[in-house]
C-alpha positions in Angstrom: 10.7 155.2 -46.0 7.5 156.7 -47.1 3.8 155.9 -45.7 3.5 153.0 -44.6 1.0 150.5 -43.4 2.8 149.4 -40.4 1.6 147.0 -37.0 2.7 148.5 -33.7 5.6 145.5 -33.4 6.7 146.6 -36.7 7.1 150.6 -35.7 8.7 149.2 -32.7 12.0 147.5 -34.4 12.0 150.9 -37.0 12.0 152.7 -33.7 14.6 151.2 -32.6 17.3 151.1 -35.8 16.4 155.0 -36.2 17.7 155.2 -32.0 21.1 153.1 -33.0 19.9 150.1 -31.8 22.3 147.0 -33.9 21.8 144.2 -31.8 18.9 142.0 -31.4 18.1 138.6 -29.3 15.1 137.1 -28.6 13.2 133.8 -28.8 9.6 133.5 -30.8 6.4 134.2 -28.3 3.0 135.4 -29.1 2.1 138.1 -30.0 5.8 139.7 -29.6 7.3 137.5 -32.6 6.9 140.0 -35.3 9.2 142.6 -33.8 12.0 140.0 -34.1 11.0 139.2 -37.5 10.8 142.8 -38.8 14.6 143.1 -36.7 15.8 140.1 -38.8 14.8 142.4 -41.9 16.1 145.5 -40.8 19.4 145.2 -38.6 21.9 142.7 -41.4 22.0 145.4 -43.8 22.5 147.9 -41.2 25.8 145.6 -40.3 23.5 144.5 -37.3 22.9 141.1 -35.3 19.9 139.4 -34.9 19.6 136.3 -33.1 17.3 134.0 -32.1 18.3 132.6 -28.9 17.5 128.9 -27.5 15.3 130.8 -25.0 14.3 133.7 -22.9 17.3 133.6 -20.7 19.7 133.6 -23.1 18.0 136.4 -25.1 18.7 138.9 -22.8 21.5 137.6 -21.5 23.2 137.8 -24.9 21.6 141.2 -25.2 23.5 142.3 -21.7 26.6 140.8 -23.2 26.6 143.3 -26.6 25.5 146.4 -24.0 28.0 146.1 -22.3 30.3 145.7 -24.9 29.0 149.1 -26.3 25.8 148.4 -28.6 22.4 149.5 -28.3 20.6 146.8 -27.8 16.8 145.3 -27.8 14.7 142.6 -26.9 11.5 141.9 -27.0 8.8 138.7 -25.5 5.3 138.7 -24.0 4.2 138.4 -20.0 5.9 134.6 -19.7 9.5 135.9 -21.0 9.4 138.6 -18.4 9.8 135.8 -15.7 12.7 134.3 -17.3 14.1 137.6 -17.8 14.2 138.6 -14.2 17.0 137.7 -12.6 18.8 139.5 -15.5 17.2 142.9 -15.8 18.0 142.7 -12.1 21.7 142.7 -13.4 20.8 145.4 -15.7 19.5 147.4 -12.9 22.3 147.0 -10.4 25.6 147.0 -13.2 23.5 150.1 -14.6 23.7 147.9 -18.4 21.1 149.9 -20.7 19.0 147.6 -22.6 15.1 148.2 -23.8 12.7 145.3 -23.6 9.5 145.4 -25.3 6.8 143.6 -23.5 4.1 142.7 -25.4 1.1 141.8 -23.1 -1.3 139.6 -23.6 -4.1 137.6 -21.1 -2.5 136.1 -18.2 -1.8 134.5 -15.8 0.9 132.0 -16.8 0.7 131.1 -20.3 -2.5 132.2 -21.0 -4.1 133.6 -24.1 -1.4 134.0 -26.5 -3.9 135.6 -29.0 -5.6 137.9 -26.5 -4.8 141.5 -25.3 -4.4 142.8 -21.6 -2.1 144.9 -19.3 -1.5 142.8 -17.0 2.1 143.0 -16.2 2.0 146.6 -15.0 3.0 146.0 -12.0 5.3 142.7 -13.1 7.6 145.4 -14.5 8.1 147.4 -11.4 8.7 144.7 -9.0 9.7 141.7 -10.8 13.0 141.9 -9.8 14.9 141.5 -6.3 15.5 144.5 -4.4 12.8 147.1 -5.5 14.8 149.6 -7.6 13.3 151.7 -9.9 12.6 151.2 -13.3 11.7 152.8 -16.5 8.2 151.5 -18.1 6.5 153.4 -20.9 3.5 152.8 -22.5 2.1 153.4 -26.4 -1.6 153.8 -27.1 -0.9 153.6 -31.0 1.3 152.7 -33.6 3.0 155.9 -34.2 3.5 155.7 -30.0 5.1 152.5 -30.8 7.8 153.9 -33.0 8.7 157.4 -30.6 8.4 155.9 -27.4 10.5 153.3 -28.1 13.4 156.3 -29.4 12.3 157.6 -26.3 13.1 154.4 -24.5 16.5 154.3 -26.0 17.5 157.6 -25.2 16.3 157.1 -21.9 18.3 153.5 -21.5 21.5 155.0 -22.5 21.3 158.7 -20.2 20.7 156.8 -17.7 21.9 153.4 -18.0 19.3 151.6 -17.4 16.5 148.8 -18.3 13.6 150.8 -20.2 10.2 148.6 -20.6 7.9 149.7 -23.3 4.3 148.1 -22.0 2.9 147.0 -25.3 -0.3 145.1 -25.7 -1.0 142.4 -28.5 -4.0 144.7 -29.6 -1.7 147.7 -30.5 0.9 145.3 -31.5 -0.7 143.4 -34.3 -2.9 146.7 -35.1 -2.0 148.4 -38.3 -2.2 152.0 -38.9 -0.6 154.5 -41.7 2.6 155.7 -40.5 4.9 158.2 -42.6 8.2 157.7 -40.8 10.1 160.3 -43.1 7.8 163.3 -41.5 7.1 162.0 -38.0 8.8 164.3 -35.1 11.4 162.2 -34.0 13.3 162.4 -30.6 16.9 163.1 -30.9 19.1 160.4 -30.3 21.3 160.1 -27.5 24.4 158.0 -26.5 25.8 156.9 -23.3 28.1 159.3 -21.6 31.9 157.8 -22.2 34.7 157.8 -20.1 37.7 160.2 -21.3 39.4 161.4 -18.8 42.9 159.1 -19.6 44.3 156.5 -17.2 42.8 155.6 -13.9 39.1 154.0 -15.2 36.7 153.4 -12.6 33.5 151.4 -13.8 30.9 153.0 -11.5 32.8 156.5 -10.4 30.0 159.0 -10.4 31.5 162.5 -10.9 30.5 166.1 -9.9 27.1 167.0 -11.7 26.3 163.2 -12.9 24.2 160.7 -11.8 25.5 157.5 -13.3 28.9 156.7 -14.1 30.9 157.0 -17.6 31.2 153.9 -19.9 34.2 152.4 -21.2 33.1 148.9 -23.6 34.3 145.8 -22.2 37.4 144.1 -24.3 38.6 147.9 -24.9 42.2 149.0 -24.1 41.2 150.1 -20.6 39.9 147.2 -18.1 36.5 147.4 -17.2 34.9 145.1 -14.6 31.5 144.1 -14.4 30.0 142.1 -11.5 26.4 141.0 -10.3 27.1 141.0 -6.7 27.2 144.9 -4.6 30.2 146.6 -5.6 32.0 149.9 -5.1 33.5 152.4 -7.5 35.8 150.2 -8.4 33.9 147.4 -9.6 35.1 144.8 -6.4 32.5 143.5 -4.2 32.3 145.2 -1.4 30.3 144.8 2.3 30.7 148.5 3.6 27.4 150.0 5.1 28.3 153.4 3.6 29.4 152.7 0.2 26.5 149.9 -0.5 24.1 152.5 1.0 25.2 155.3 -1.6 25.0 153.1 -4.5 21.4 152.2 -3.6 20.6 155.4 -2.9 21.9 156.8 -6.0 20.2 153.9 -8.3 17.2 154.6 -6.7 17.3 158.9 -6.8 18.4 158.7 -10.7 15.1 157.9 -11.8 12.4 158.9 -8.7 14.2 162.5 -8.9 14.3 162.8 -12.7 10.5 161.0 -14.2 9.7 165.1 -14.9 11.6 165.0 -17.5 9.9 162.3 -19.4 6.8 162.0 -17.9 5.3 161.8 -21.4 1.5 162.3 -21.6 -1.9 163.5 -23.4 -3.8 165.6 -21.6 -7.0 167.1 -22.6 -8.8 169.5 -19.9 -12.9 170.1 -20.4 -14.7 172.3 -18.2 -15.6 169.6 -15.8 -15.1 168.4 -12.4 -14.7 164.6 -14.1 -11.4 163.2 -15.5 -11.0 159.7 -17.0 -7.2 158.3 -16.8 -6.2 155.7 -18.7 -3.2 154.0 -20.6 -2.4 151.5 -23.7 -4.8 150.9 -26.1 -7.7 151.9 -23.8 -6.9 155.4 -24.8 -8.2 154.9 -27.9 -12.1 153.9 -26.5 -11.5 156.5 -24.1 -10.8 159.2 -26.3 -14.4 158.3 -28.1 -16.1 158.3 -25.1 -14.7 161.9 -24.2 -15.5 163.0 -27.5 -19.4 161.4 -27.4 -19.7 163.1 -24.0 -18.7 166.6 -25.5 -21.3 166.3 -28.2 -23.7 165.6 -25.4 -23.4 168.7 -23.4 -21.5 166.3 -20.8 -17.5 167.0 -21.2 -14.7 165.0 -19.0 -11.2 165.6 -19.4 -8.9 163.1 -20.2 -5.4 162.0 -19.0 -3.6 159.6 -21.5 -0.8 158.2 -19.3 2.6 157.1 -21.2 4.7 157.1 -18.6 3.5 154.5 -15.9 6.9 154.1 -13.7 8.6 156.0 -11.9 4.7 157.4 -11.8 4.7 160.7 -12.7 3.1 162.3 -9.3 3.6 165.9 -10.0 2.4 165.6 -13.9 -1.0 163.8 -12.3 -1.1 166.1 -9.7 -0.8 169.4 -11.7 -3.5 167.9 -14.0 -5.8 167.2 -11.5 -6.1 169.8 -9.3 -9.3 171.3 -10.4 -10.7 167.8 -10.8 -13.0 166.0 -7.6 -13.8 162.8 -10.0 -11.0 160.7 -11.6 -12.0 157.3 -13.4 -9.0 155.2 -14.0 -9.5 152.9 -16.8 -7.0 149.8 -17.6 -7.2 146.2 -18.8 -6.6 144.4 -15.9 -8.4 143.9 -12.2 -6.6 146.8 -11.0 -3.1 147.4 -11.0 -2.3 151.0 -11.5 -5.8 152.7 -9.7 -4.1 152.2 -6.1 -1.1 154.6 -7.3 -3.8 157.2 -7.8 -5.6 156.7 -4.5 -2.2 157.1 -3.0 -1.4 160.3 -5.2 -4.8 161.7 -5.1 -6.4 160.9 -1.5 -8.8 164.4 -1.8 -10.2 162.9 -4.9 -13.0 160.6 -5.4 -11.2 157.8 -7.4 -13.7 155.4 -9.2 -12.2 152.3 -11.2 -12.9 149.8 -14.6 -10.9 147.4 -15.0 -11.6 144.1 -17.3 -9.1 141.2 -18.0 -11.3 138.6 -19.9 -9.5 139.2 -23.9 -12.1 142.4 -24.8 -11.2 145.6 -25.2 -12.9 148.1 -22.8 -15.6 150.0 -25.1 -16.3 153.8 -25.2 -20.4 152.8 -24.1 -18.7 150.8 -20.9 -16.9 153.7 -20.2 -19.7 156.2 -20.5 -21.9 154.2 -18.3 -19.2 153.8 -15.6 -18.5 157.5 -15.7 -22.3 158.0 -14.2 -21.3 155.8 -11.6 -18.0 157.7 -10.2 
């Protein structure tokens, strides 16, 4: 494919064929529909599925369903389809069942704006489901972050078998921007670890030097259980102290101990004690106001955030350190500032938020940078 003149949704589903992904189920919201519709293209002549599904539940459950029985796999729905999704990426998080759910945002609460952009489901994603593990959440601030991250998101689903969010907004979304996908730098693509070690197949053994188990597809010759309820190695449910207290500790260490590793970013450090930190499309009027600033004998650095959870403490920590102003930017009434207060207590930490369908402007961000 040459240069194209792609929306962010659209990157997202080419994203996701060049990472393997063959399996797609979702049901039609705003503004998250075209990455099914741009699946529906893409995956048949791949020898793919894509289905529409009679709702949100049964989109991700029938996307659970195809990981486990060895496909990459891919939905995608907006702030209201998160809440139907819950009780299953809980599933996902505690039978370790990669998947990658696109979640493009838009005004909330409830049902909203359909046609209007926010990020207000920042949070959403890291607690909205029982029992407070960890998940992954990523977040673009273009199109062409809509097609790596996503790779990115795969890779990331299948190392370490878990759910991967990719944070989307419906103002990157529906955005189109030139994209030449033959040239781009692409992540290289990664599978799931499987088991090989002959007879005996345990469905959540971790081994010396891993931290999450092999994978053997359901309906293959070896028998693999799968259960929602708190289970040992074996797959059985189980009510020992000791081995339900290693399994939580190990779902919980395998991403807190490892977000160095992908704590993807931008970073740009002025000669200033004044840093603005931002993610999503809010980069994009962030970057302008930097670059206005610079022009005017007043430089800021800037801190592009594309990682959100686990938050990358030592990457904002690093960058920071010669910093005594950080203005954190996001569309919403503030839902990833206190992270930075709690990372950050020497720091003077100013906040903008706005959740009311604009996009923050460069100006609004000038004039609040005066204020820090």
């Amino acid at each position: 494919m040459a240069l194209s003149f792609l929306e962010g949704n659209e990157a997202v589903a080419w994203g996701a064929v060049a990472s393997g992904c063959r399996f797609f189920a979702g049901y039609p919201i705003t503004p998250a529909t075209t990455v099914y519709n741009t699946m529906l293209k893409l995956l048949p002549p791949e020898g793919g599925i894509c289905m529409q599904c009679e709702d949100e539940i049964a989109s991700i459950g029938c996307c659970l369903g195809a990981s486990m029985a060895g496909m990459k796999v891919m939905t995608a729905t907006s702030g209201p389809g998160i809440s139907l999704y819950s009780e299953n990426i809980s599933l996902a998080i505690g039978s370790e069942i990669p998947i990658v759910i696109i979640d493009v945002q838009r005004l909330a609460p409830s049902t909203g704006s359909a046609t209007r952009g926010a990020d207000g489901d920042v949070q959403f994603l890291r607690w909205g489901s029982s029992g407070g593990l960890p998940v992954i959440v990523l977040a673009p601030a273009d199109v062409r972050d809509c097609f790596t991250l996503t790779m990115d998101a795969f890779n990331l689903a299948e190392e370490f078998r878990c759910p991967v969010f990719v944070a989307s907004n419906k103002e990157i979304a529906m955005t189109r921007e030139s994209l030449d996908l033959d040239h781009i730098e692409k992540p290289e693509v990664i599978d799931r670890a499987v088991y090989s070690s002959g007879d005996g197949f345990l469905p959540f053994k971790v081994y010396k030097d891993q931290v999450v188990p092999d994978f053997l597809p359901i309906g293959d010759k070896s028998l693999v259980r799968q259960t929602s309820s708190t289970h040992g190695p074996d797959g059985y449910i189980t009510t020992s102290p000791d081995v339900i207290s290693a399994s939580q500790t190990r779902l919980m260490n395998k991403l807190n101990s490892t977000v160095n590793r992908y704590s993807f970013h931008e970073t740009s450090i002025e000669d200033s004690d004044t840093m603005i930190l931002t993610y999503g499309v809010t980069a994009r009027a962030a970057r302008e106001a930097g670059e206005t600033m610079k022009k005017e004998g007043k430089p800021v650095s800037l801190m592009v955030l594309k990682t959100l959870w686990p938050v990358p403490e030592e990457l904002i920590k690093e960058k920071t350190k010669n910093t005594e102003r950080v203005l954190v930017v996001e569309m919403n009434m503030g839902q990833y500032v206190n992270e930075i207060k709690r990372i950050l207590p020497d720091k003077r930490i100013g906040f903008l938020g706005q959740m009311d369908g604009r996009l923050i402007t460069p100006q609004r961000i000038m004039e609040e940078i005066k204020n820090v």
